[in-house]
Each structure stands twice: as C-alpha cells, then as structure tokens.
C-alpha positions as CSV (number, residue, x, y, z in Angstrom):
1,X,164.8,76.9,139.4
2,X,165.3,80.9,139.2
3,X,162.0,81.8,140.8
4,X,162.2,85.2,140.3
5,X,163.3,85.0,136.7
6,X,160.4,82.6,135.7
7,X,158.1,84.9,137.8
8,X,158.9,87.6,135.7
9,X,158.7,85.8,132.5
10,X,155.2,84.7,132.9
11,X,154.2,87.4,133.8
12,X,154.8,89.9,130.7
13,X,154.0,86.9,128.7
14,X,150.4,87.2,130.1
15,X,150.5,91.0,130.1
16,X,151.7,90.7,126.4
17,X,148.4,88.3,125.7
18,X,145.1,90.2,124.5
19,X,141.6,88.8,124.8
20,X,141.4,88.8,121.5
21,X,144.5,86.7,121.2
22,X,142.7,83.7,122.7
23,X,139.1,84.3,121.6
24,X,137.7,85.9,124.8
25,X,135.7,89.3,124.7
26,X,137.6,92.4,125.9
27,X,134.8,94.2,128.4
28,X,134.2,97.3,129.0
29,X,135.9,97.5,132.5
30,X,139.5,96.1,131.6
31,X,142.1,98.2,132.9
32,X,145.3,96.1,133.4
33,X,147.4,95.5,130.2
34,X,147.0,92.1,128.3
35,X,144.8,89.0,130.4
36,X,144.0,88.8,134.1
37,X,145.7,85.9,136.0
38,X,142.1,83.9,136.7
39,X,142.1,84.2,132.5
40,X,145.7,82.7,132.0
41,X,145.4,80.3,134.8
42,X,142.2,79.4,132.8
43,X,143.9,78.7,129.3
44,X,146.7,76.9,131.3
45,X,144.3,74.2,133.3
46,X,145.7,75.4,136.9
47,X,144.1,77.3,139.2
48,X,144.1,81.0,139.8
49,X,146.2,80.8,143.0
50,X,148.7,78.2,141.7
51,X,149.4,80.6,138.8
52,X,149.2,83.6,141.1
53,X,152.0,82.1,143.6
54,X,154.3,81.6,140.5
55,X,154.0,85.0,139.6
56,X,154.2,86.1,143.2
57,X,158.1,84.0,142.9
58,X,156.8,81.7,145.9
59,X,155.1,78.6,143.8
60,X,156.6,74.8,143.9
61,X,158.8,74.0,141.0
62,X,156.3,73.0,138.1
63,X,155.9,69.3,136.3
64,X,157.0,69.1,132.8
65,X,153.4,68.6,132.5
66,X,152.7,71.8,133.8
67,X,155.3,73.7,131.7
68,X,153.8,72.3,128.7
69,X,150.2,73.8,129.4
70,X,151.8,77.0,130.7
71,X,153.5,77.0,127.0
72,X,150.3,76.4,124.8
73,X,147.9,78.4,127.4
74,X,150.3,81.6,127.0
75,X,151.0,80.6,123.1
76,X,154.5,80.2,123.6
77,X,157.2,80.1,120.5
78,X,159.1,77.0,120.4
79,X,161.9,79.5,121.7
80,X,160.1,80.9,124.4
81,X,158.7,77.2,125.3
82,X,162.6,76.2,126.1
83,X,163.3,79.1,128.0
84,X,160.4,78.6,130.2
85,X,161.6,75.2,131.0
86,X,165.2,76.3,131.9
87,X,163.9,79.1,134.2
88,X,161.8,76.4,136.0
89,X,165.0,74.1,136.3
90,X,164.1,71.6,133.9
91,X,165.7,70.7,130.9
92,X,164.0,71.7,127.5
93,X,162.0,69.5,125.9
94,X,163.6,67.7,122.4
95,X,162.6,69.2,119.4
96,X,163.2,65.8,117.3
97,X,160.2,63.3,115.8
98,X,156.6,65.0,116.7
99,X,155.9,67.6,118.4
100,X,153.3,68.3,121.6
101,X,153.8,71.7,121.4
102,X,151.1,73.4,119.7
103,X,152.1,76.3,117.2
104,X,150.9,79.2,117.9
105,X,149.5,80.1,114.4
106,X,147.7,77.3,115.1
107,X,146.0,77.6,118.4
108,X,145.3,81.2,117.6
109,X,143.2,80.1,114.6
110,X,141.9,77.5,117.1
111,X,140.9,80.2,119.2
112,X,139.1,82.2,116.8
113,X,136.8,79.7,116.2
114,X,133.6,79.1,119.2
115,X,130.9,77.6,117.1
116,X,132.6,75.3,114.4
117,X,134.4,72.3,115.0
118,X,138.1,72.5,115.0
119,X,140.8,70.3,117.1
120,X,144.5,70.4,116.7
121,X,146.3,66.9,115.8
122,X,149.3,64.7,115.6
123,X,150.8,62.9,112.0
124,X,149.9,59.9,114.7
125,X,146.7,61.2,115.5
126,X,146.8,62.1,118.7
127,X,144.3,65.4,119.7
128,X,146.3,68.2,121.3
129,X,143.8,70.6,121.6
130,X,139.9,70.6,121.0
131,X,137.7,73.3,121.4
132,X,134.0,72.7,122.7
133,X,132.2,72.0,119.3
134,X,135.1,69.5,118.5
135,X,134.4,68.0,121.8
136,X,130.4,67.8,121.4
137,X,131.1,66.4,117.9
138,X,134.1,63.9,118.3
139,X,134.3,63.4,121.9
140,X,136.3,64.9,124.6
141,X,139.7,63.5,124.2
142,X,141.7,65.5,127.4
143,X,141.0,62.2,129.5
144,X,142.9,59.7,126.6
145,X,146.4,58.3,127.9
146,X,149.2,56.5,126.9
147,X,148.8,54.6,123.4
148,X,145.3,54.9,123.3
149,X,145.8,58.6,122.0
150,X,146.3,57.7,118.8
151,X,143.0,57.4,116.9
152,X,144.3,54.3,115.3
153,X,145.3,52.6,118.2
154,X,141.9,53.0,119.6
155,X,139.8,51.8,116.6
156,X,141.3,48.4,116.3
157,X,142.1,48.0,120.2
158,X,138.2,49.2,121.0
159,X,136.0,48.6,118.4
160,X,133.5,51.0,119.9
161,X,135.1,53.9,119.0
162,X,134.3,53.4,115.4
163,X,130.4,54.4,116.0
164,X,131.3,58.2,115.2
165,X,131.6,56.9,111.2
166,X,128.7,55.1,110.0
167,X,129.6,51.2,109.8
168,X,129.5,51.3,105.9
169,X,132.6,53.1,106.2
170,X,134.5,51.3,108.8
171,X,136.8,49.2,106.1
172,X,138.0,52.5,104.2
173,X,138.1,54.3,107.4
174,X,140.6,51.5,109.2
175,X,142.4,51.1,105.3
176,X,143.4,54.7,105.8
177,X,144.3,54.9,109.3
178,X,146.8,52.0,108.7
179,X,148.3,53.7,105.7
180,X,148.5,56.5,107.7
181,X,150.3,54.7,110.5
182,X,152.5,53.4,108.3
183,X,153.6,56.8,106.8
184,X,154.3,58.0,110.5
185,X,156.5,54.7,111.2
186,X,158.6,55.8,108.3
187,X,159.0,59.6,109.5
188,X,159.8,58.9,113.1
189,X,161.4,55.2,113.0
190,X,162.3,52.2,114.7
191,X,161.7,52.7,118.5
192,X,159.8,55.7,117.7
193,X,156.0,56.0,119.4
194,X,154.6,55.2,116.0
195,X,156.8,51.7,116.0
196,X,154.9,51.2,119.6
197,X,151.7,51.4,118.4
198,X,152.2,49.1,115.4
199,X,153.6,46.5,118.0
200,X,150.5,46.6,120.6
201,X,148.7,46.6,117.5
202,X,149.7,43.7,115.9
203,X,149.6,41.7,119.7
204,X,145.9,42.6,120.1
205,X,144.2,42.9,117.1
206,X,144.0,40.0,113.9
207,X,142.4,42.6,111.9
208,X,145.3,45.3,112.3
209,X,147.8,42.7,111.3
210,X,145.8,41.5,108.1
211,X,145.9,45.1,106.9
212,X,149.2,45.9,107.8
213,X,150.6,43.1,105.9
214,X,148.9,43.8,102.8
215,X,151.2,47.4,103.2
216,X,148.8,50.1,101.6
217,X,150.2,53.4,101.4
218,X,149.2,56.7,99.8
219,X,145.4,56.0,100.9
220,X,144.1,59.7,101.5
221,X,141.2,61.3,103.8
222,X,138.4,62.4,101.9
223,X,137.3,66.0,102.4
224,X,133.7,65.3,103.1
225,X,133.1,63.0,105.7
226,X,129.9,61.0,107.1
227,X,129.8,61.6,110.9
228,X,127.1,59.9,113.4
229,X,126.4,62.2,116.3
230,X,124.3,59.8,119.1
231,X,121.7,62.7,119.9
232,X,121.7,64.7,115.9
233,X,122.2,61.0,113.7
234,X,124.2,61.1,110.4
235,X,125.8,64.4,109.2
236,X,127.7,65.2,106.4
237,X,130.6,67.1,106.6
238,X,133.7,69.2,105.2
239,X,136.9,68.9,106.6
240,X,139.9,71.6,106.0
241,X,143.1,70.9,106.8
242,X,145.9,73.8,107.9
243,X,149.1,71.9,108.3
244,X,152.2,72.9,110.0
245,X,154.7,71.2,108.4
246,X,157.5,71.7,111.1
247,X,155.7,70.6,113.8
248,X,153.9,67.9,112.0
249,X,150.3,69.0,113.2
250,X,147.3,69.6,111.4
251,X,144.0,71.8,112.5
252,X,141.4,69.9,111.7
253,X,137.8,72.7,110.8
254,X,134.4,70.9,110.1
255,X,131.6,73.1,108.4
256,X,128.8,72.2,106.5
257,X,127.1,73.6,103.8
258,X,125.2,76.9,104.9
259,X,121.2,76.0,104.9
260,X,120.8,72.1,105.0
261,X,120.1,69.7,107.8
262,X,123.5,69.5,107.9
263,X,124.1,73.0,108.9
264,X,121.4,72.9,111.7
265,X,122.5,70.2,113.5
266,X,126.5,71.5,113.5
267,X,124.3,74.9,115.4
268,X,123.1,72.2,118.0
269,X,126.5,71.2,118.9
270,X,126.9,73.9,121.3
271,X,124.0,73.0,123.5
272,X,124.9,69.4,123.8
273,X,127.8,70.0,125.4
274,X,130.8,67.1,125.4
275,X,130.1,63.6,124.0
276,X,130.9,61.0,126.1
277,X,135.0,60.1,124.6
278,X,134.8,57.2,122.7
279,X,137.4,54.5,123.8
C-alpha cells in the first residue's frame, strides 16, 4: 500500500469534484476548490475522519469494499477505479461478466435527479445505487446480500416482495423476470452468478422451475408500469431506460404524467421517507 500516493490521489479527485457534480448546492461561503472531505466521506458511506486519515497518509489499508464506494462516491473512471486499488495494495478488480462499478455518466444523471425516482441496475437485477425517491418508492435495497440482490431471486424465493406490483400482474411480471434471467445466463455463462441464481432457484421454488422449463425469451418490460405504494395505493407509471452497454447497467427514471393523481402522489414520495425493503 503506497500511502502517500493513494493520499494524494484522493485527494485531487475530491478537489477535482464540484457540488454540482453530485447534486449538492454550492453555498455562498465555499472557499476550498472542488468538495469538502465531510461531503466526499458522505458520497463514499465512511466517516469524515476515516476519510480524513487517508488523506492525512496515516489510515488502515482499505477493504475491497471500501475501494469500491471510494470509486462510485468520487465518480471514478473504470481507469481511475484500478489505479485506486493498486495504490491501496490490492489487486484491481476484473473487468469481465457484469460490472459493480457504476459509470459515471450514469451516477452523474443519478445525481441530478432529487425528486423523481431513479436507481441504477444490473442485467441481473441487482440495485447499485438508489436515490431517496427510488428508495421511498421501491424499497431501500443497500441492506440486500448475497443472492437475494437479484430482483428475481427474491420474488420466487419470498413471495412478499411481489406486493409493489398489483397481484393481477404477478404472472407477466415473474414470465419476464425469467426471460430476463435466462438472457443474463447466456451473457455471462456456466458458473457465472446468473447460473447461481437459476440453481437456488430451481431448489427452492416449483413455480421458478415450471417457467423456466417452458424457456420463454424475448418477453420485454413494458414502459408504463402499475406500482402499489403501502401508504399512496396503486400508481401508474413511466419508466425510461438509459443503458450502458459496456457495463451492462441500466438507470432506471419513473415520472408520471404532469397533473393526475399519479403526479401527486410521486410529490409525496419525499416525505415518506424509505419503504421498508421488501424481501
């Protein structure tokens, strides 16, 4: 680990970060150039001293874990990602099958967006990064582990985490989160994470297996979807789609249309604060 490198490194990475960059206001009394450490630290879920002690070159060597929050919190390139790993003396994560590391293009649209809806995904599913709306709307997926990530994983392993579709809409819904599973088994492969959830699957669940062996593919997301909030009831929404296609990650934006019900209760989100995560 070349402490003072990787002090130096972070630190004109959060010096070359503007408010702006990351959807926070600028202020009036902002002196030093780019964000202040409590900021950073912030955007990188560690505390102010942890990140000052890095900076300072007298901090513990960092997780992989820790790298990886350090990377999306300061909006790291895939290059600059690496290098931080190397200056902490750990080797750089593989860029091969999907990708945890959140583009950048990506989480700076994220950021740009406070009051509507919007989470970062997975071609498995898997939420990378939410912002509040997308956690009052969805459920607040930072606490999800292991398998259980994968949005398909959890609605045939816990049935319970279907109630944010309306129960009409449960077949179609689980048809296309198959087909969609079975798209991301051929990407990544045998052994691959996809090829683990299929197995748990098809151990736990009679209803996964039925589907799976009838081997639909090509079923498709429609762009307006019927949500079920527990506090606002049924709303009906839009969802665009920005895709990365070299990372395999999609940003996920809700909206409704200006004016209706709809509308109104997408406002309320912001009050609510997180739903409870739906496992």
């Amino acid at each position: 680990m070349d402490r003072l490198q990787l002090a130096d490194f972070l630190r004109t990475r959060r010096e070359a970060l503007q408010p702006e960059d990351v959807g926070l206001p600028r202020g009036s009394r902002r002196r030093a150039p780019g964000l202040r450490r409590e900021e950073v630290a912030l955007l990188c879920d560690m505390s102010s001293d942890y990140w000052s002690r890095l900076e300072q070159a007298r901090g513990p060597q960092p997780s992989d874990q820790m790298l990886a929050a350090m990377a999306r919190g300061l909006r790291l390139s895939l290059a600059e990602r690496d290098h931080l790993f190397r200056l902490a003396g750990r080797p750089a994560p593989e860029r091969v099958g999907r990708g945890e590391h959140v583009a950048p293009g990506l989480m700076r649209v994220l950021d740009r967006l406070h009051d509507t809806p919007a989470q970062v995904m997975t071609d498995l599913g898997e939420t990378l990064a939410q912002n509040a709306a997308a956690a009052a709307l969805l459920g607040d997926d930072a606490g999800l582990v292991g398998l259980d990530r994968a949005v398909v994983h959890r609605w045939f392993a816990d049935p319970a985490s279907r109630d944010v579709y309306p129960r009409e809409d449960h077949d179609l819904r689980g048809r296309v989160f198959v087909a969609d599973l079975r798209a991301a088994l051929a990407r990544q492969g045998p052994g691959s994470r996809a090829a683990r959830v299929v197995e748990s699957l098809l151990a736990r669940s009679d209803e996964f297996g039925r589907l799976w062996a009838e081997h639909e593919v090509g079923l498709r997301h429609e762009p307006r979807k019927r949500l079920v909030h527990p506090e606002l009831g049924e709303m009906l929404l839009d969802c665009q789609k920005l895709v990365d296609v070299e990372q395999a990650q999609v940003l996920l934006v809700f909206t409704a249309t200006p004016g209706t019900p709809d509308d109104d209760k997408l406002r309320l989100l912001a009050s609510l604060g997180p739903r409870p995560v739906l496992r």
